[in-house]
C-alpha positions as CSV (number, residue, x, y, z in Angstrom):
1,X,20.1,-39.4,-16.7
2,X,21.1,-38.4,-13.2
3,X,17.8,-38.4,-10.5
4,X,17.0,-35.4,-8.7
5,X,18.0,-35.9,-4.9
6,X,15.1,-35.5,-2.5
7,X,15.8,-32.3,-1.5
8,X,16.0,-31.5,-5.1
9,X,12.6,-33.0,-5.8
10,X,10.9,-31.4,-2.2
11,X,12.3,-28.2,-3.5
12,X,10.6,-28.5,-7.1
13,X,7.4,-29.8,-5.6
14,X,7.1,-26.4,-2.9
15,X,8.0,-24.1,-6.3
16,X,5.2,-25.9,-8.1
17,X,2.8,-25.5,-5.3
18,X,3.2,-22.4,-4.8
19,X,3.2,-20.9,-8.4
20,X,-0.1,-22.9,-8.8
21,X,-1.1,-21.5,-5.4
22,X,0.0,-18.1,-6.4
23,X,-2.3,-18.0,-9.5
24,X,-5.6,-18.9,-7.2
25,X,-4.9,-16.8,-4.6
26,X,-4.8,-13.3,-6.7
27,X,-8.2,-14.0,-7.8
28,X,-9.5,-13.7,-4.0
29,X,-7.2,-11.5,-2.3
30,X,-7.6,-8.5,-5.2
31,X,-3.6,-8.4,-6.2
32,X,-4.3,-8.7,-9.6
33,X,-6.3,-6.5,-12.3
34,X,-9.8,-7.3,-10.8
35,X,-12.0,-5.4,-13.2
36,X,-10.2,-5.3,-16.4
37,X,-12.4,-4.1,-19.7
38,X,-12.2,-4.8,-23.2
39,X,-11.7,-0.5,-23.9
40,X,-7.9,-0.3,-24.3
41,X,-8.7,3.1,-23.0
42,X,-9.8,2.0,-19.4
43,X,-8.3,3.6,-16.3
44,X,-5.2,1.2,-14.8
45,X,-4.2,2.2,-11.2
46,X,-2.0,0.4,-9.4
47,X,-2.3,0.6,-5.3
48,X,0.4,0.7,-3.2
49,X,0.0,0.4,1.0
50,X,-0.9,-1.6,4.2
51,X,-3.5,-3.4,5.4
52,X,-6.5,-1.0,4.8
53,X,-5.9,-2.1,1.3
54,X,-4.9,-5.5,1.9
55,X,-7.5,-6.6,4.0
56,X,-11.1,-7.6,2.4
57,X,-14.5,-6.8,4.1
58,X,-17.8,-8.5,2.8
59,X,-16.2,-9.3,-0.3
60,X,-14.3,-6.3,-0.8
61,X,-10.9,-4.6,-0.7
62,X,-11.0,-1.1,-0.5
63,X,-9.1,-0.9,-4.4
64,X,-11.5,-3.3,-5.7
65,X,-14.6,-0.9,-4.3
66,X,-12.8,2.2,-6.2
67,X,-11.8,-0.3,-9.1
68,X,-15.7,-0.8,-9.4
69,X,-16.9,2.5,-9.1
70,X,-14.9,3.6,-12.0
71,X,-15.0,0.5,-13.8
72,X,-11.1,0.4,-14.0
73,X,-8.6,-1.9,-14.0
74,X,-6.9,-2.1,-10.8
75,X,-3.5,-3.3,-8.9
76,X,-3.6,-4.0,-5.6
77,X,-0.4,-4.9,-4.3
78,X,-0.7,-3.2,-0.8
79,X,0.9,-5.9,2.0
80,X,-0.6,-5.5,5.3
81,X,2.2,-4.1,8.7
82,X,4.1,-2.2,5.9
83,X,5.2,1.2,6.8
84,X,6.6,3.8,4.1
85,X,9.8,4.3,6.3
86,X,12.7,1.9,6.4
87,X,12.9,0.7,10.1
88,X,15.2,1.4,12.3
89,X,16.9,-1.9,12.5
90,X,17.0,-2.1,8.8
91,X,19.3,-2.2,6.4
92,X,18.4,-3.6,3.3
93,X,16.3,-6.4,3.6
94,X,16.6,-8.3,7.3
95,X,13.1,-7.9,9.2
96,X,9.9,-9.3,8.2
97,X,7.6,-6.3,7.9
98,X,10.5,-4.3,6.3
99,X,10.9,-6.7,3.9
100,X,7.7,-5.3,1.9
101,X,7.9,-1.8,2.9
102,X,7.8,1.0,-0.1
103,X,11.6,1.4,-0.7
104,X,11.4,-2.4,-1.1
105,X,8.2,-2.3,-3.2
106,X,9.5,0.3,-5.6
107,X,12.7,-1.2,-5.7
108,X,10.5,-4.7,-7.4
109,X,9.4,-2.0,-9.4
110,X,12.8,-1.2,-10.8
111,X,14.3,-4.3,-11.2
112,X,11.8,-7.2,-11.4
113,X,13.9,-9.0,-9.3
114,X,12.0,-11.4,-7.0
115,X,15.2,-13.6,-6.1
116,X,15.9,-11.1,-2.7
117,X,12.5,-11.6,-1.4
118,X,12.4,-15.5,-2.2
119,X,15.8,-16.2,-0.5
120,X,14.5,-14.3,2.6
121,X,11.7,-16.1,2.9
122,X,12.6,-19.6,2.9
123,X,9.7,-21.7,3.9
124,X,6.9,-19.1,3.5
125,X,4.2,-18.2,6.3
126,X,0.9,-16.8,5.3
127,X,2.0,-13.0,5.9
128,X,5.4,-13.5,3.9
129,X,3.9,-15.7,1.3
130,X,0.8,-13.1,0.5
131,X,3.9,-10.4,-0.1
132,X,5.5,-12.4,-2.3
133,X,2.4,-12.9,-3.9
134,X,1.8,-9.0,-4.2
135,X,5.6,-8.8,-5.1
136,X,5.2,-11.0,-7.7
137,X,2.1,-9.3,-9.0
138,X,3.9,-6.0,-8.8
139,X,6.6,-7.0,-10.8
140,X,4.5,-8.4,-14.1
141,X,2.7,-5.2,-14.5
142,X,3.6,-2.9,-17.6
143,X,4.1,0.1,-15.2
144,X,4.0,2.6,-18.2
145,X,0.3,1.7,-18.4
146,X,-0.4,2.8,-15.2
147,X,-2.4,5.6,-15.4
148,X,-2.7,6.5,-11.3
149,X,0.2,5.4,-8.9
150,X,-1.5,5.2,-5.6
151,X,0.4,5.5,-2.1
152,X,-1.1,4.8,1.5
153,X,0.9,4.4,4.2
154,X,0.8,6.0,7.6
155,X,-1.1,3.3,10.2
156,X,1.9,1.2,10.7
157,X,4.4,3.9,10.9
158,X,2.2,6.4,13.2
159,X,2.1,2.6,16.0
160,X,5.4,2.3,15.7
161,X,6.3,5.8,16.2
162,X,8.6,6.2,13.0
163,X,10.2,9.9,12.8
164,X,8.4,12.1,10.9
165,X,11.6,14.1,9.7
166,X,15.3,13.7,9.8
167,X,18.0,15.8,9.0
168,X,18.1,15.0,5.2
169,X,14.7,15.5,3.5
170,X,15.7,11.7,2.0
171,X,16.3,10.0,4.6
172,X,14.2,7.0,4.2
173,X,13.7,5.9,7.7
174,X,11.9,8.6,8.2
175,X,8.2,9.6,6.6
176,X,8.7,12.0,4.9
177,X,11.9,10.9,3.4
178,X,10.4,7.6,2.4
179,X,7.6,9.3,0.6
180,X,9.9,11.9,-1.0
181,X,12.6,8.8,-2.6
182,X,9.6,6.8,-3.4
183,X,7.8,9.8,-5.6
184,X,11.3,10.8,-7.4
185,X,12.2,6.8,-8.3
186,X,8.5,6.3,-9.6
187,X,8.4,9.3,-11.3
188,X,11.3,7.9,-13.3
189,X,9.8,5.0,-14.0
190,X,6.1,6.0,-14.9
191,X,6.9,10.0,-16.0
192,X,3.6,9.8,-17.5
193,X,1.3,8.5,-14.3
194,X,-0.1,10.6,-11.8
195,X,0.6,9.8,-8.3
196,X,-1.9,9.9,-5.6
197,X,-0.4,10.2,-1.8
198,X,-3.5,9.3,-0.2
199,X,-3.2,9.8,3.7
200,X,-3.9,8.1,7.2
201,X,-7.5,7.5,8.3
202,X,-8.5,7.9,11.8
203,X,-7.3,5.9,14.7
204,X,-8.0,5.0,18.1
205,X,-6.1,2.6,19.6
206,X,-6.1,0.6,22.9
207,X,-3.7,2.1,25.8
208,X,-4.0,1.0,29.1
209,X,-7.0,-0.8,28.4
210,X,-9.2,2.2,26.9
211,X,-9.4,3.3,23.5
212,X,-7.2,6.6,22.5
213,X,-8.0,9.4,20.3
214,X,-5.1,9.4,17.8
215,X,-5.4,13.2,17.7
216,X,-3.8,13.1,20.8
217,X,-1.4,10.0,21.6
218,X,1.8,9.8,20.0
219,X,3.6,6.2,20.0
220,X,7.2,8.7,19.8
221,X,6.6,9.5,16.1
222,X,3.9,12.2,16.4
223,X,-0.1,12.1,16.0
224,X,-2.0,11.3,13.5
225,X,-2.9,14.7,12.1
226,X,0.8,15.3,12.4
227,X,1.2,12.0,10.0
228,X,-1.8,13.6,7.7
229,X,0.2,17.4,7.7
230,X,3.5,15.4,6.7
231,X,2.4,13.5,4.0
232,X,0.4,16.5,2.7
233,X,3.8,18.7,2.7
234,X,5.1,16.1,0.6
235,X,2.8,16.7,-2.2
236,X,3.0,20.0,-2.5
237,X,6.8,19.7,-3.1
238,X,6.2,17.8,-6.5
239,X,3.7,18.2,-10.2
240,X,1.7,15.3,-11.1
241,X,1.3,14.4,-7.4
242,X,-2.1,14.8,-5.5
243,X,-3.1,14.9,-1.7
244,X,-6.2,13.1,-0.4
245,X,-7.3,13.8,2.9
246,X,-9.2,10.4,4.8
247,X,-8.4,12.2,8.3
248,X,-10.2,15.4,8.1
249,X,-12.9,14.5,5.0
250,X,-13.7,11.2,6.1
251,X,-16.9,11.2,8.7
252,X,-14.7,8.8,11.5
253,X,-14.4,10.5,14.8
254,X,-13.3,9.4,18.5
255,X,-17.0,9.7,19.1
256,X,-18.4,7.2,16.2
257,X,-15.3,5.1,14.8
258,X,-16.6,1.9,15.9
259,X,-19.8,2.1,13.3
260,X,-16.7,2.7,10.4
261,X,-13.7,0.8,12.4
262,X,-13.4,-3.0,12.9
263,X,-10.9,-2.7,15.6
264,X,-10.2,1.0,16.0
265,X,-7.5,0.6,14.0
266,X,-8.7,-0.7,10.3
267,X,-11.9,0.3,8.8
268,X,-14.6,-1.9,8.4
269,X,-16.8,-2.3,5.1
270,X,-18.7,0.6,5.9
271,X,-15.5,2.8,6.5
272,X,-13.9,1.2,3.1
273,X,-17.2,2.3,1.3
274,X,-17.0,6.0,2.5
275,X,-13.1,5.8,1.8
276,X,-13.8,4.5,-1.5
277,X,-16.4,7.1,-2.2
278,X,-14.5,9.8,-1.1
279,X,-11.2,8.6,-3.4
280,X,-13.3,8.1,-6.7
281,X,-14.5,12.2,-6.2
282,X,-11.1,12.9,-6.2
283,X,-10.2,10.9,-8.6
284,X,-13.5,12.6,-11.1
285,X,-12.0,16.0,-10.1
286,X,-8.5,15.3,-11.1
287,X,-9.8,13.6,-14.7
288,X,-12.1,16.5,-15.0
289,X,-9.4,19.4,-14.9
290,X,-7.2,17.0,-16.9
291,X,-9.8,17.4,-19.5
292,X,-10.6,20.5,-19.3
293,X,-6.8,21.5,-19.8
């Protein structure tokens, strides 16, 4: 029998790693189903977005706070510095944050096909290895279980002043046109799910040294409301596709956003309680006229 070269066996012993690796880490960082029950009936949502989904606070991700107050199974395969639109420089796959943006996140979802993202990568670091651990995540599911298709992206493309609109309602390096492609392919895929876009929270970021109310500084895309107004058009525009507004229902202002902000940018875990709180009512609503119809 021929040996393995070193490479060869270097190359095997990284795979191993990391699919051991990959295993321990969903447990912790909330990518797989983290409250699954033994009712075949249960609630399945799977979470799609940046880091105000990624990113854990006292134990928590925002999804696993909603997966607990409904007692759902949930999929959180958000991937934090993902925007919904394409960037500029983009073309397919050939940037690092583009790389797990939500054309390329739906596109796992059609295909199943992880080789793309694993022969970008290369040697992994920690932000391209956790998407491919959400990738991977994303494409075991049974997606015709899902009961709620969740969508939440705004933060990354509002800082780096993506265009609202283009001049083809699909153009996907724009807002609107990402969210618009993304609905129509997962709607093909999961007729039968409802899809949530659920919308930019509240931001104040740091511009020449002193914090800046979002309502009013654009980064060349538009402001945040303008981000909120967008995504809301978008909705209206499809069935089976619901609006939540965390901009203008959520309690976080300019004048209090550091008691629900960690950095004036991503919420802390008292601004992922209210936004989980404020996500299951809509979520109660929506199950309530469903049952009532």
């Amino acid at each position: 029998m021929k040996r393995g070269t070193i490479k060869e066996k270097i190359a095997f012993g990284i795979i191993s790693l990391i699919s051991a690796l990959s295993l321990w880490f969903t447990t912790f960082i909330g990518a797989q189903k983290v409250y699954p029950l033994n009712d075949e009936e249960c609630m399945r949502i799977l979470f799609l977005g940046d880091s105000n989904y990624a990113y854990e606070y006292d134990g928590y991700t925002i999804p696993q706070r909603i997966g607990e107050a409904l007692n759902a199974e949930i999929y959180n395969c958000a991937v934090g510095g993902t925007t919904a639109a394409k960037l500029p420089t983009a073309d397919y796959i050939d940037t690092k944050m583009d790389m797990f943006c939500l054309h390329n996140m739906v596109r796992l979802m059609e295909t199943s096909d992880l080789q793309s993202v694993r022969d970008f990568h290369g040697i992994f670091n920690d932000y391209e290895y956790h998407g491919l651990i959400k990738a991977t995540i994303l494409t075991d599911i049974d997606l015709k279980q899902m009961d709620y298709i969740v969508i939440s992206y705004g933060v990354n493309d509002y800082t780096s002043g993506l265009p609202l609109y283009g001049e083809s309602n699909y153009d996907e390096k724009t807002y609107t046109g990402a969210l618009r492609k993304a609905i129509e392919r997962i709607q093909n895929l999961c007729p039968d799910a409802k899809i949530i876009l659920s919308s930019i929270t509240y931001c104040a970021l740091i511009n020449e040294k002193d914090y800046q109310d979002g309502y009013e500084v654009s980064w060349g895309g538009g402001t945040i409301d303008e981000y909120r107004d967008a995504m809301q058009l978008v909705a209206t525009e499809y069935k089976n596709v619901y609006f939540i507004d965390n901009l203008n229902e959520l309690p976080i202002a300019y004048e209090n956003f550091e008691q629900y902000l960690s950095d004036g940018l991503h919420l802390n875990a008292t601004g992922q309680q209210v936004y989980a709180e404020h996500f299951v009512s809509l979520i109660k609503e929506i199950e309530s006229d469903v049952n009532e119809k």
